[in-house]
C-alpha positions as a Markdown table, in Angstrom:
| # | Residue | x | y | z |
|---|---|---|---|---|
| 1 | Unk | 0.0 | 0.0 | 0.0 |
| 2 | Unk | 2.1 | 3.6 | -0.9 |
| 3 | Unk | 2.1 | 5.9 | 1.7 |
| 4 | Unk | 0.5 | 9.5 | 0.7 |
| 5 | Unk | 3.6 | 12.1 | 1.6 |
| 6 | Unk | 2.8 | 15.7 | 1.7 |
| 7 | Unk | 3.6 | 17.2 | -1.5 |
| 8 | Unk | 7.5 | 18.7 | -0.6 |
| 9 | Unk | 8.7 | 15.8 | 0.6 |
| 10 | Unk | 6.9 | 13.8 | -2.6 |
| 11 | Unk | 8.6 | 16.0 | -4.9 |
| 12 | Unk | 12.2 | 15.4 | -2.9 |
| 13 | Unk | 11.5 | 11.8 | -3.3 |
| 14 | Unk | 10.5 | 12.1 | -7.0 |
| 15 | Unk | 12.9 | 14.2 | -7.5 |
| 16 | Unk | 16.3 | 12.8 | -6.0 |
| 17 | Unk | 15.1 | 9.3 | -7.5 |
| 18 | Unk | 14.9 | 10.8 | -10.7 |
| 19 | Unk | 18.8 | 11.3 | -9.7 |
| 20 | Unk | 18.1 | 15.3 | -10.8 |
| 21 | Unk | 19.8 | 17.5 | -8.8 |
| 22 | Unk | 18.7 | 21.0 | -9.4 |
| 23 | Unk | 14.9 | 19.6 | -9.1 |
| 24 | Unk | 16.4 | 18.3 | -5.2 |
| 25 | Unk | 17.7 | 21.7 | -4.4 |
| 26 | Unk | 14.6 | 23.8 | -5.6 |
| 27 | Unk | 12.2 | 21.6 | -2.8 |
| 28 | Unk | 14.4 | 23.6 | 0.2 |
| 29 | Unk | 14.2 | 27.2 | 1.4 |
| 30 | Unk | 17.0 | 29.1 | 0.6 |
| 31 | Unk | 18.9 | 28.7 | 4.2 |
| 32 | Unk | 17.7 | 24.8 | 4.4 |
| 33 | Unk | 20.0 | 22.6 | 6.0 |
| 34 | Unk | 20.3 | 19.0 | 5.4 |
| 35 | Unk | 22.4 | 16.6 | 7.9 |
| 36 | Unk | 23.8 | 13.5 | 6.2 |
| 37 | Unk | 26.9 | 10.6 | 6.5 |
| 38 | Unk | 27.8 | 13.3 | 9.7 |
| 39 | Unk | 28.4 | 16.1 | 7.1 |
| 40 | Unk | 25.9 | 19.0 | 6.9 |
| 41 | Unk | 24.9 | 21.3 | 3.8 |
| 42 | Unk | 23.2 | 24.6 | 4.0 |
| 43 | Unk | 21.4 | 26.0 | 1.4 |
| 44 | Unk | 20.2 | 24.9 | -2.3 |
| 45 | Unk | 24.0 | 25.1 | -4.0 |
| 46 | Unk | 25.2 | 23.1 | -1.2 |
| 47 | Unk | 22.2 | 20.4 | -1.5 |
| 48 | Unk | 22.0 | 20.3 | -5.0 |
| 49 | Unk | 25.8 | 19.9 | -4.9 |
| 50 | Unk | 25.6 | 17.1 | -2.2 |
| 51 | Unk | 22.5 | 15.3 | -4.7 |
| 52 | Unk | 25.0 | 15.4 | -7.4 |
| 53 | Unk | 27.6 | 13.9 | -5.6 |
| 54 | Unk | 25.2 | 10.9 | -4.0 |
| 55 | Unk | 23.7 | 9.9 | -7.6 |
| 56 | Unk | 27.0 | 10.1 | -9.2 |
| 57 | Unk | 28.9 | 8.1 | -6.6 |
| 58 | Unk | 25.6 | 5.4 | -5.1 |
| 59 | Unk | 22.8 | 5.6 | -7.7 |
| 60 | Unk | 20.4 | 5.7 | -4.6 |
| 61 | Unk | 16.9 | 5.2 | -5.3 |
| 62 | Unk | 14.6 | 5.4 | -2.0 |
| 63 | Unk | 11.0 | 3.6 | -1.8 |
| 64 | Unk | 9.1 | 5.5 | 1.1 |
| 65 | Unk | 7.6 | 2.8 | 3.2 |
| 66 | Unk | 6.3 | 4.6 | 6.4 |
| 67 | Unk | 5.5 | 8.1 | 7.7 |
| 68 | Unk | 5.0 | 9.6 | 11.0 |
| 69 | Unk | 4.8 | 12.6 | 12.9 |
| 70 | Unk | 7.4 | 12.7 | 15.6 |
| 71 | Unk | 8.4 | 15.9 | 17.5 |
| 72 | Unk | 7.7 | 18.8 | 14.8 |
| 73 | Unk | 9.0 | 16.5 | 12.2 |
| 74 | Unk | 7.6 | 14.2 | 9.3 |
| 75 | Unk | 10.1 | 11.2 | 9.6 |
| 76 | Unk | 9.9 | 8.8 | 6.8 |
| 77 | Unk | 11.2 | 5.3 | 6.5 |
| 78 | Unk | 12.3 | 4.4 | 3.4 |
| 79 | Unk | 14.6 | 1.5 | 1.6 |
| 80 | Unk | 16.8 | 2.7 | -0.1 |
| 81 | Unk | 19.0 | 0.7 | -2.6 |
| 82 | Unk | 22.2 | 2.1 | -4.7 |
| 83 | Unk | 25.9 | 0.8 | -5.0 |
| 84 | Unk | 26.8 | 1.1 | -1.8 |
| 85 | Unk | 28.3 | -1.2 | 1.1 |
| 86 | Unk | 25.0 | -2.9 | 2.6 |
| 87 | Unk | 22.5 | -2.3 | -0.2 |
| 88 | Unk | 19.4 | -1.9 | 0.5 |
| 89 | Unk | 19.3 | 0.0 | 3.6 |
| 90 | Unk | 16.2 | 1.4 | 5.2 |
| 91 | Unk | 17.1 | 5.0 | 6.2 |
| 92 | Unk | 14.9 | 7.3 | 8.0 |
| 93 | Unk | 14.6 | 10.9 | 6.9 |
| 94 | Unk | 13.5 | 13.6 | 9.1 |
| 95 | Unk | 11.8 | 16.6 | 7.3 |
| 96 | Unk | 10.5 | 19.7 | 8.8 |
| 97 | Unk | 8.7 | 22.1 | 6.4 |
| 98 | Unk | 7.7 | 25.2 | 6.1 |
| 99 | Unk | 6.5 | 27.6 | 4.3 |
| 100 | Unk | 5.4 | 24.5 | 1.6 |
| 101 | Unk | 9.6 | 23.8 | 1.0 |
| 102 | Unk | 11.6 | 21.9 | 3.0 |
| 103 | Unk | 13.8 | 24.0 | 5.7 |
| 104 | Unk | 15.9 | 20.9 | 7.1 |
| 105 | Unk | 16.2 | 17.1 | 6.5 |
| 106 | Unk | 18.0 | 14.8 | 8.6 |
| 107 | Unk | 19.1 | 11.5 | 7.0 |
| 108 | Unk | 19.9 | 8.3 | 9.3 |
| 109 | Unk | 20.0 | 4.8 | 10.0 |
């Protein structure tokens, strides 16, 4: 059964699978910060710089399989499969919107 993801985070999904960079960095607000592998990117250059890297270097493709509400944020579970060590994975990502974009993401185990 697909989950129904409110429509920033649908379009990050949709986006970022479609491995399309500039399409990732144009669902965050312009001081957006995204946490990932310990690293953390502020703002659409860095993000869409950071997608670019990810697609070129893991091919990842995520299948959202869960969403909840937790503490402000919408934390989805999704498997995500790429060339990378333990492939697939299921990852959580931690999205708090506003404003209808994206203004952080936290990516985790």
């Amino acid at each position: 059964m697909a989950i129904v993801l409110s429509e920033p985070i649908a379009a990050y999904f949709a986006a970022s699978n479609a491995g399309d960079a500039d399409a990732v960095a144009a669902c965050f607000a312009d001081d957006a910060l995204v946490h990932d592998e310990g690293r953390d990117m502020r703002g659409p250059g860095a993000i869409r710089d950071w997608t670019a890297a990810a697609v070129s270097r893991y091919q990842p493709v995520a299948e959202p399989l869960q969403s909840e509400d937790r503490d402000g944020a919408t934390v989805v579970t999704a498997r995500v499969s790429g060339t990378f060590p333990g492939s697939p994975a299921d990852l959580r990502y931690a999205f708090v919107l506003r404003g209808g974009q994206i203004a952080s993401l936290r990516i985790g185990g």
